[in-house]
C-alpha beads as a LAMMPS data file, in Angstrom:
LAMMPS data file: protein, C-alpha beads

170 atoms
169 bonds

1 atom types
1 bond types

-500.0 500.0 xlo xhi
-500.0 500.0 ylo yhi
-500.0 500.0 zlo zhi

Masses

1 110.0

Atoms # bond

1 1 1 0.000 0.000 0.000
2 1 1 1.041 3.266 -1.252
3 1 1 -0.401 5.643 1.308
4 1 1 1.447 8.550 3.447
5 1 1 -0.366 8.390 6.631
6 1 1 0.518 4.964 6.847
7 1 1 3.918 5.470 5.857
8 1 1 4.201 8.273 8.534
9 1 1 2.695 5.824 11.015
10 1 1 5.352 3.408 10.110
11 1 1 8.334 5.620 10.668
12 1 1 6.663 6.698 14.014
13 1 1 5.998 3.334 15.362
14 1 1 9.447 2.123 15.442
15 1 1 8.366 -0.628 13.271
16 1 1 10.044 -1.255 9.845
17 1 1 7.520 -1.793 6.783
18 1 1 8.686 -5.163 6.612
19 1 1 7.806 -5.913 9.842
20 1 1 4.301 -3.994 9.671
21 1 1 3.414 -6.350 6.542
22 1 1 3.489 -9.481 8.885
23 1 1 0.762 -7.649 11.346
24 1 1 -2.528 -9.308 10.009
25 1 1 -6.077 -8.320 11.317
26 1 1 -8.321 -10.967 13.667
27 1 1 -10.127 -12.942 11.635
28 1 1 -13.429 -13.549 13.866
29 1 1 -12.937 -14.393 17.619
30 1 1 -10.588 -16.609 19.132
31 1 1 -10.761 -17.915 22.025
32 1 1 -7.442 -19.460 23.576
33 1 1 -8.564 -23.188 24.758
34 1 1 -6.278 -26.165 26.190
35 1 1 -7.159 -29.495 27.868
36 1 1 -4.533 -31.058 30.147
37 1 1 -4.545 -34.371 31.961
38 1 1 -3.956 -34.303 35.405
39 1 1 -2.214 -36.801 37.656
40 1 1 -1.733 -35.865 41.249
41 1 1 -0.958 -36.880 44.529
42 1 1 -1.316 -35.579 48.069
43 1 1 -2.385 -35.322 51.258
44 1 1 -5.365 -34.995 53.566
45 1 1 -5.691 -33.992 56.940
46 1 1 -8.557 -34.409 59.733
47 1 1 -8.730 -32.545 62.703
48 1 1 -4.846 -31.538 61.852
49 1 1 -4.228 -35.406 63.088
50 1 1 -3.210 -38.053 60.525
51 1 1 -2.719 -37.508 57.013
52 1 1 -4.194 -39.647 54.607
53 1 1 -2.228 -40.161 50.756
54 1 1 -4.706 -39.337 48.072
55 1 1 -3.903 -39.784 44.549
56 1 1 -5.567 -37.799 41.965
57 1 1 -6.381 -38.469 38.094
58 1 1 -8.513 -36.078 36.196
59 1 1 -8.930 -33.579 32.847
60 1 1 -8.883 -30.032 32.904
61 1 1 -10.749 -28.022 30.157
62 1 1 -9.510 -23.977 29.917
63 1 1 -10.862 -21.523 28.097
64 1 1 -8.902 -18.001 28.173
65 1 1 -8.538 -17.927 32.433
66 1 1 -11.531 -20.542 33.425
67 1 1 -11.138 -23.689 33.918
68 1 1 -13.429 -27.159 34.319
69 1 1 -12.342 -30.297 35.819
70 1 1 -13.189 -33.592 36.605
71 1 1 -11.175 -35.715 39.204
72 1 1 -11.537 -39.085 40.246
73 1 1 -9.855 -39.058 43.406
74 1 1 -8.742 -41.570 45.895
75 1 1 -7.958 -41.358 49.711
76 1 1 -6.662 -44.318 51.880
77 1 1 -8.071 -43.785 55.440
78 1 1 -6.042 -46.952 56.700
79 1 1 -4.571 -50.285 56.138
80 1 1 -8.048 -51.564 54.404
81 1 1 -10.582 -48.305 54.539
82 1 1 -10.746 -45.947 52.115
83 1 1 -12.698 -42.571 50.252
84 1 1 -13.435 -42.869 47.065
85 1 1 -15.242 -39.723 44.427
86 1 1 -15.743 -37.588 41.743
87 1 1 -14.843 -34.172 42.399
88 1 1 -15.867 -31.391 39.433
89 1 1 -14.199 -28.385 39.840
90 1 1 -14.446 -24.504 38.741
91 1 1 -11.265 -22.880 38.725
92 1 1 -10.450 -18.988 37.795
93 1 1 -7.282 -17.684 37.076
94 1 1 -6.118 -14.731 39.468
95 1 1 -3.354 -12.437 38.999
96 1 1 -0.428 -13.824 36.340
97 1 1 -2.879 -16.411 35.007
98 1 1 -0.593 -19.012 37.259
99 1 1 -2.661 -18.700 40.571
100 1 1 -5.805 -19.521 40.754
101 1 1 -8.782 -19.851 42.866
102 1 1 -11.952 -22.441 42.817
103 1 1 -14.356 -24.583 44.144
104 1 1 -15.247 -27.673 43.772
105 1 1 -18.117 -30.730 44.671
106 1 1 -17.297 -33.969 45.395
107 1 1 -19.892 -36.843 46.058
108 1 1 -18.052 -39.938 47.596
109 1 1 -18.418 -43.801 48.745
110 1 1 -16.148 -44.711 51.955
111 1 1 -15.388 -47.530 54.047
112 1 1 -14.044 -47.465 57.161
113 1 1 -13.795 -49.682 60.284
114 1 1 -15.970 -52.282 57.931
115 1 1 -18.537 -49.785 57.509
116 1 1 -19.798 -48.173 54.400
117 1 1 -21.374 -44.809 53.941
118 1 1 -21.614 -42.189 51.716
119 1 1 -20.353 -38.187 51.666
120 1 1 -20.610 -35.007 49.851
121 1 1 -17.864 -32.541 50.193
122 1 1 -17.842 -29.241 49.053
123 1 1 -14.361 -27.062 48.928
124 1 1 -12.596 -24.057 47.782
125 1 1 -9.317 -24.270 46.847
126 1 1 -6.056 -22.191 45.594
127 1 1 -3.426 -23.121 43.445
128 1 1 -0.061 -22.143 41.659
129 1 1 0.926 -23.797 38.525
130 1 1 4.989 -23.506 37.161
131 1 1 6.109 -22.277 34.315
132 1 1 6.024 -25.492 31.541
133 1 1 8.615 -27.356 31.436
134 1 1 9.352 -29.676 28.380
135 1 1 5.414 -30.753 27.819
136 1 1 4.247 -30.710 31.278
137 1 1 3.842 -28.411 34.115
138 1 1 3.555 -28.842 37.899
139 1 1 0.396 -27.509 39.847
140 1 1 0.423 -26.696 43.717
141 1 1 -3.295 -27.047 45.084
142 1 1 -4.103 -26.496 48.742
143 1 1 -7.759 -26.924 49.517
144 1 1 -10.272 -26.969 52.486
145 1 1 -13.394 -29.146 52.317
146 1 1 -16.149 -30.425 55.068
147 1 1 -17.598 -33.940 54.287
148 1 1 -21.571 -34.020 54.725
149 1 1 -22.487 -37.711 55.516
150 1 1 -25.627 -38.910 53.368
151 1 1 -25.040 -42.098 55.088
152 1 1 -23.595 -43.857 57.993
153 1 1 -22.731 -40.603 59.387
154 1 1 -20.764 -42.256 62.600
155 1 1 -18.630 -44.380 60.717
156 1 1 -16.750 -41.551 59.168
157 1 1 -13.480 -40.605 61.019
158 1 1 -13.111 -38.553 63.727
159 1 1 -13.287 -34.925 61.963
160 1 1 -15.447 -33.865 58.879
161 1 1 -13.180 -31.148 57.973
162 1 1 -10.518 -32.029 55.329
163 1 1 -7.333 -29.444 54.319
164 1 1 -5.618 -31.277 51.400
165 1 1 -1.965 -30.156 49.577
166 1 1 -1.459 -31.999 46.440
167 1 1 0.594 -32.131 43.468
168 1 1 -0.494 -32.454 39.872
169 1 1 1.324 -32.999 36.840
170 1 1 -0.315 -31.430 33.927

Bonds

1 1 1 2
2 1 2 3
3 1 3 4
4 1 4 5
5 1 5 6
6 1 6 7
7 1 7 8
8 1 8 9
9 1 9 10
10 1 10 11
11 1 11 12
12 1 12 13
13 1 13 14
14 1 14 15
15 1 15 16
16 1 16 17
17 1 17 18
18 1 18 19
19 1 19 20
20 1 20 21
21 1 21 22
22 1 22 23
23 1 23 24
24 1 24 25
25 1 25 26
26 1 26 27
27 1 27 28
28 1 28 29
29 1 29 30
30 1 30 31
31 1 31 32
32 1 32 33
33 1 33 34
34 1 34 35
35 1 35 36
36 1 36 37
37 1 37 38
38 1 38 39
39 1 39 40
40 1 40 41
41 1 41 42
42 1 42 43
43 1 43 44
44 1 44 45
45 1 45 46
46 1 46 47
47 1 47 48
48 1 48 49
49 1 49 50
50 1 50 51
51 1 51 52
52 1 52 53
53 1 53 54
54 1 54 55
55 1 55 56
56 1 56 57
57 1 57 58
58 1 58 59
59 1 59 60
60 1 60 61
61 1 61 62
62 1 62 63
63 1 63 64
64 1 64 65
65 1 65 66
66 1 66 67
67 1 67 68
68 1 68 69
69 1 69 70
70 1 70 71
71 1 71 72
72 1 72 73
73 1 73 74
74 1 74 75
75 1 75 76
76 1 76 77
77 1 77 78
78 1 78 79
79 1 79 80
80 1 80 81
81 1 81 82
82 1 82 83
83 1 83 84
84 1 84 85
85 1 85 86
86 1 86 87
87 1 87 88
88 1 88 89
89 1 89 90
90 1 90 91
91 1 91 92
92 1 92 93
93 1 93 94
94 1 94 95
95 1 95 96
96 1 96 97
97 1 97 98
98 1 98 99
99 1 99 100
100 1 100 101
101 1 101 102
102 1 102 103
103 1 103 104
104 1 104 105
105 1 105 106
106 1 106 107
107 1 107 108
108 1 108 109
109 1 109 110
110 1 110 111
111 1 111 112
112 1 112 113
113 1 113 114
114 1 114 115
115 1 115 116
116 1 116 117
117 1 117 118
118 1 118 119
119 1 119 120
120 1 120 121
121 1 121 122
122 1 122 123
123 1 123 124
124 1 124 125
125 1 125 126
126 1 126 127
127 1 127 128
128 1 128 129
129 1 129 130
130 1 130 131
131 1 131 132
132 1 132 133
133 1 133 134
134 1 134 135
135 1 135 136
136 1 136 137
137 1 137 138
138 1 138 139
139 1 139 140
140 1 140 141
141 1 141 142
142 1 142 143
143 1 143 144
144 1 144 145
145 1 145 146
146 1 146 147
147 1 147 148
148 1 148 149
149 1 149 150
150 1 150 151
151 1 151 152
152 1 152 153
153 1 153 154
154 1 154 155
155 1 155 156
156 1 156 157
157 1 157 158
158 1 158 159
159 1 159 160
160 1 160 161
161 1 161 162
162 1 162 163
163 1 163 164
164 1 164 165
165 1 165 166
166 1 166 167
167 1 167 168
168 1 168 169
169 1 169 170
């Protein structure tokens, strides 16, 4: 293009004309979208007593700075008991895009002491994910949840209220 206000705007911007014909217009929206897998593992805490190893497998779908998972997530609550869900998840980004705050729902099955009930827990959660590194990248999460029994309430362990720090691999 032969034109002199774009020429002037050329010499004013610092750019070079060569480098102002690789600048192309949007063409229609885009939205920036990724889907990770995520494998983690962490651990639980009741009534700041025991911890209890939980392992984590799941898929993250992010558009721009939301995010929606899905976790299937397992806790071992002794030699033979155990808390199994599904926890979906709502995450926003915060800041540098790398923290992030969210909630999520998780409806579970347990056993413990030979007894079987069932729980929903609720929890809100923050979390700091590295810069990537060869494919992957590592994600922080610390998170505070209350388990409501649906049933077999006093077979649960001693304290409803769970803080987790875990460790996913995206």
């Amino acid at each position: 293009m032969n034109i002199a206000e774009l020429d002037n705007w050329i010499t004013s911007s610092g750019l070079t004309a060569k480098e102002v014909a690789t600048i192309q217009p949007a063409k229609g929206n885009y939205t920036f979208r990724s889907n990770h897998i995520l494998i983690g593992e962490g651990k639980s805490t009741r009534s700041f007593q025991t911890g209890y190893p939980s392992i984590d497998f799941g898929y993250q779908n992010s558009v721009i700075i939301k995010a929606f998972s899905a976790m299937a997530r397992y806790e071992s609550l002794g030699p033979k008991d155990y808390y199994a869900g599904l926890r979906l998840g709502y995450v926003r980004s915060i800041g540098d895009t790398r923290n992030s705050v969210g909630f999520g729902l998780t409806p579970g099955l347990f056993k413990d002491n030979a007894s079987w009930g069932m729980n929903f827990k609720p929890d809100i959660a923050y979390s700091i994910l590295s810069k990537p590194f060869w494919r992957f990248s590592l994600q922080m999460m610390l998170s505070y949840g209350y388990d409501f029994a649906l049933s077999n309430a006093d077979a649960f362990p001693v304290s409803r209220q769970d803080v987790s720090v875990r460790a996913f691999l995206h």
